[in-house]
N, C-alpha and C positions, 0 to 999 in steps of 0.2 A: 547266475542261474538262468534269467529270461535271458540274454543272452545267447548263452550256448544252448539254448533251446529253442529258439528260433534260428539261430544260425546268422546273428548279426554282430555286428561290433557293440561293447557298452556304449559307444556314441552315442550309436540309432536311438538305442534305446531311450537313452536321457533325452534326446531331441523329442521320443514320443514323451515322455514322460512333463514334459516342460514345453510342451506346445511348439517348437521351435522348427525350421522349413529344412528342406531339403528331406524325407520321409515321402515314398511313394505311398498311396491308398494301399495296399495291399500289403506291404512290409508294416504298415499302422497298424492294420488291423491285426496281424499275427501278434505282434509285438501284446498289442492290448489285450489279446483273447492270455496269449500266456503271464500275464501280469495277472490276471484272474487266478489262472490253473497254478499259479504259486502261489499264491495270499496275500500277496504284495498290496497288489489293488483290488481292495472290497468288491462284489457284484455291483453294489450300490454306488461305486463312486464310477464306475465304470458306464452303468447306462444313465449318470447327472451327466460323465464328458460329453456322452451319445447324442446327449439331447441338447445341451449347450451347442455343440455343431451345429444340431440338425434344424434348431431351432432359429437361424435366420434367414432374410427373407433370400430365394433366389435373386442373384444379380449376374447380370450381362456386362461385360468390359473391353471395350474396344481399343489397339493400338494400333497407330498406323507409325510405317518405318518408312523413310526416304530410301534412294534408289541405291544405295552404298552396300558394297559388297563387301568381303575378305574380313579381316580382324572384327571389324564396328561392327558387320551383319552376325558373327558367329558369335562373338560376347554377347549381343544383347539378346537374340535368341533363348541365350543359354539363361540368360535371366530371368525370360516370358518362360521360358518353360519350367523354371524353380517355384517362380511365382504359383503358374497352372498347379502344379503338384501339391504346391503347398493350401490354395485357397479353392483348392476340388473337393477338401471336407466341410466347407464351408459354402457349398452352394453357389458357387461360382464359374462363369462358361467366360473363354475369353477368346474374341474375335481379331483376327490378325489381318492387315490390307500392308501392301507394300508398293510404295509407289516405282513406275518404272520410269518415272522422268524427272527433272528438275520444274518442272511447267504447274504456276501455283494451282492451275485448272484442274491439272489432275488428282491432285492433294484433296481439293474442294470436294469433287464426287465421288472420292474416298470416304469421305468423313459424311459427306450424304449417306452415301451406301452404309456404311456403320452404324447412325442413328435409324436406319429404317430398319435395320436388322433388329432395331429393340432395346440397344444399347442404352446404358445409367450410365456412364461414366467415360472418357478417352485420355488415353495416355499418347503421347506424338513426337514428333520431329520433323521439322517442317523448314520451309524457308519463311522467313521472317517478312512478307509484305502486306502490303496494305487488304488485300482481297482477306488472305487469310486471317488477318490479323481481326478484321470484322467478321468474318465467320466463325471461331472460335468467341469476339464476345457475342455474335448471338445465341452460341449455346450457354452461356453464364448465365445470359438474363432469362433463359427457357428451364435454371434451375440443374444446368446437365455438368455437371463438374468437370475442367481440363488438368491435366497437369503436363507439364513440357520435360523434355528428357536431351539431352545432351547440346541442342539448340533449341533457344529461349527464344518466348515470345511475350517479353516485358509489359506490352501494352495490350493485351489483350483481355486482360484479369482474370488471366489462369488461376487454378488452385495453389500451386507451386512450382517450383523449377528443380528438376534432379540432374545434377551434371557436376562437370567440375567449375572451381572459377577460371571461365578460360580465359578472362585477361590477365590475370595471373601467369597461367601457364605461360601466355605469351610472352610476359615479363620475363621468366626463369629464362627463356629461351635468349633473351635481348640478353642476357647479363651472361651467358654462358657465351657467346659470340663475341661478345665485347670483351672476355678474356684470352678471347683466344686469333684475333686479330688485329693489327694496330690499327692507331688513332683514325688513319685516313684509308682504313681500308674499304672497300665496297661489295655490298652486299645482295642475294637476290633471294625473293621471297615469296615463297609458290605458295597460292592460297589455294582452297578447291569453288568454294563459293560465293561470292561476297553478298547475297542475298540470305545466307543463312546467319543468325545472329550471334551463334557462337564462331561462325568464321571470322566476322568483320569482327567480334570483339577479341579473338586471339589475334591478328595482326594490330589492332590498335592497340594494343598492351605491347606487341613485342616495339614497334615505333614508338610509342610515347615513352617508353624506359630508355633504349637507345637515343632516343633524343637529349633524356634526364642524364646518361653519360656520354655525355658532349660529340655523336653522331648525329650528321647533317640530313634532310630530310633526301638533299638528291643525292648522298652515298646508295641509298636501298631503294631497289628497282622491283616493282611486284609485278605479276603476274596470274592468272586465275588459270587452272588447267580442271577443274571439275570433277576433281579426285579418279581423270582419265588415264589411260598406264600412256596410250598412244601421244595423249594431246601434251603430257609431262614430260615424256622423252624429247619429244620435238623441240619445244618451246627451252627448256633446258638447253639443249643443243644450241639453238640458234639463240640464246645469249651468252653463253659461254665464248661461241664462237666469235661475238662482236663486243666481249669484256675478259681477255684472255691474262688480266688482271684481276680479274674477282676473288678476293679473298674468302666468303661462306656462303653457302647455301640455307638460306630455312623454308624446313620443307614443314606447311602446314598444313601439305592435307596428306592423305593416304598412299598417294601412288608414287611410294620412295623408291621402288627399285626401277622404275621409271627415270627418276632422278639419279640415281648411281650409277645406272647403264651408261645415261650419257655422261656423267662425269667420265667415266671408263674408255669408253669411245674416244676421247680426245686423249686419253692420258691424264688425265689432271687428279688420277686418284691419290689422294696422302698431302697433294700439293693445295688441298684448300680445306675448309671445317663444313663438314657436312652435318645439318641437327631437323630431328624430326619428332615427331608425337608416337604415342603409343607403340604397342610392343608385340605385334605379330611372328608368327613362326621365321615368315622370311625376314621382318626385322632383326630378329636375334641373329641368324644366320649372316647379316649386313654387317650387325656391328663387332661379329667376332673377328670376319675376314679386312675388320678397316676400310669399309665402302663407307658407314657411319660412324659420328665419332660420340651423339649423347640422344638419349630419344628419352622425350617426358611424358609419362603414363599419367592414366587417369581408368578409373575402374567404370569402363565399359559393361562389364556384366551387369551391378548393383543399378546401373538406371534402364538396364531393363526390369530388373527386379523388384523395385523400389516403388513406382510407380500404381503400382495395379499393386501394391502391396496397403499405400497409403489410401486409392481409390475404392479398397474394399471396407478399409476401416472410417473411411468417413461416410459410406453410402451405410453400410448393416451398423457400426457404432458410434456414428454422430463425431468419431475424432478427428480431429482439423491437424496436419501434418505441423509440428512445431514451429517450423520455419517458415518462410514464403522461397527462400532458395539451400536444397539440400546440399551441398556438397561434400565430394567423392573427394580422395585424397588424389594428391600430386606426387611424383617421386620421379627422381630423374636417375635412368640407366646407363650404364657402358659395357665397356667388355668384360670388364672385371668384377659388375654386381648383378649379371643376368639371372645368375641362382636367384635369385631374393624376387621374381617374378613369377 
């Protein structure tokens, strides 16, 4: 009945009814007004919810996002802005900075500019150095809570970490490779940053497993293209061209069709194993036509989400996120399990 009287699905409704996220302010309020005009929901139990909302204190929350475009910038987005919707009845304003470089300096007066806006609390992604790394513990000790989101900043005594395990993922990546080329095959492995901590820990996992199945360290040849389309293609190119033996590619950062192009460019498409991370529109598209042969997801949305979810309820309810590292699940795709994305 509230349902078809507001014109929403019973979801909505249970999601209002149970507190639960994704409920714009304005489909809530309908929802709640007709939960009244039925007798569902008392008047009285209606303006306790009101005031339970209303009654914490305003908070300010700051995210700052590295310079990364396509897939990673649109999931997580979409996560800052479920968060926003969800924690808007709760007195909550959330301030967004994006950096346009890799350069930790600009990171820095980011995260300046954020606290002088008034900010309680920072959710981030960042590269992992030493400037930063002392910048974020001097807001620990100023009492200003951090949490890290998809690259960790282990030493800095952040709140928590929400991301996947990505030396794991690295692993998955090592052991799907290793099945699919012989013993002394040779392999190439495009990172985007090695200053950010979840880059250098997904290639250490994929090496350290590879090595654990008795691949030599000078089989896998790395290179760093800066999750660049331009800098990917090149660089691809001209090692393909001077290892016209290379048996796989592992593509660790973003800029895959970078990497297919030039496989393509030479010919070499179907003649080698192509494997990369997550699962963009143009990924799917990659690995239906056989440019890719296995791409390993990880839920990009939830660590936008998650973050400014955990940083409200430890600032208004004193709750300490369970863990010190939250992780997202892993799942590895192909042509034939794309539906299940």
């Amino acid at each position: 009945m509230v349902a078809d009287k507001v014109g929403v699905s019973r979801g909505t409704v249970d999601r209002v009814l149970n507190n639960r996220s994704h409920v714009s302010p304005d489909i809530y309020e309908r929802v709640m007004a007709a939960l009244v005009e039925t007798g569902y929901l008392p008047p009285q139990q209606f303006h306790q919810r009101t005031f339970q909302a209303n009654s914490y204190n305003p908070i300010k929350l700051g995210v700052l996002l590295p310079n990364w475009t396509g897939h990673f910038r649109t999931e997580i987005l979409r996560g800052i802005e479920a968060a926003r919707v969800e924690l808007g009845d709760f007195q909550v304003e959330i301030f967004l900075e994006e950096c346009q470089t890799d350069i930790p300096q600009e990171a820095i007066e980011l995260l300046d500019k954020l606290v002088s806006s008034g900010i309680q609390g920072i959710a981030l992604c960042t590269p992992n150095t030493p400037t930063i790394e002392t910048k974020i513990s001097s807001f620990i000790k100023q009492q200003l809570p951090v949490i890290t989101f998809n690259s960790d900043l282990p030493g800095s005594g952040r709140l928590c970490f929400v991301g996947q395990d990505i030396g794991q993922s690295g692993r998955i990546a090592a052991e799907l490779i290793s099945k699919c080329i012989p013993p002394d095959g040779k392999i190439l492995a495009a990172v985007g940053n090695l200053e950010f901590d979840g880059h250098r820990a997904r290639l250490n996992g994929f090496k350290t497993r590879m090595q654990e199945l008795g691949f030599c360290e000078s089989q896998i040849q790395v290179i760093q293209t800066y999750n660049d389309y331009q800098i990917t293609f090149r660089k691809i190119l001209e090692n393909l061209e001077k290892a016209p033996d290379l048996n796989a590619i592992y593509m660790a950062n973003r800029s895959v069709a970078g990497c297919t192009e030039a496989v393509n460019a030479l010919g070499r498409k179907g003649k080698l194993r192509v494997i990369c991370h997550d699962v963009a529109e143009s990924t799917k598209r990659l690995l239906l036509d056989g440019s890719l042969d296995f791409t390993i997801t990880q839920d990009i949305y939830r660590q936008g989400y998650l973050p400014l979810i955990y940083l409200r309820e430890y600032l208004q309810k004193e709750k300490f996120p369970e863990t010190r590292d939250v992780n997202t699940n892993i799942s590895i795709i192909c042509s034939q399990n794309l539906e299940n994305t």
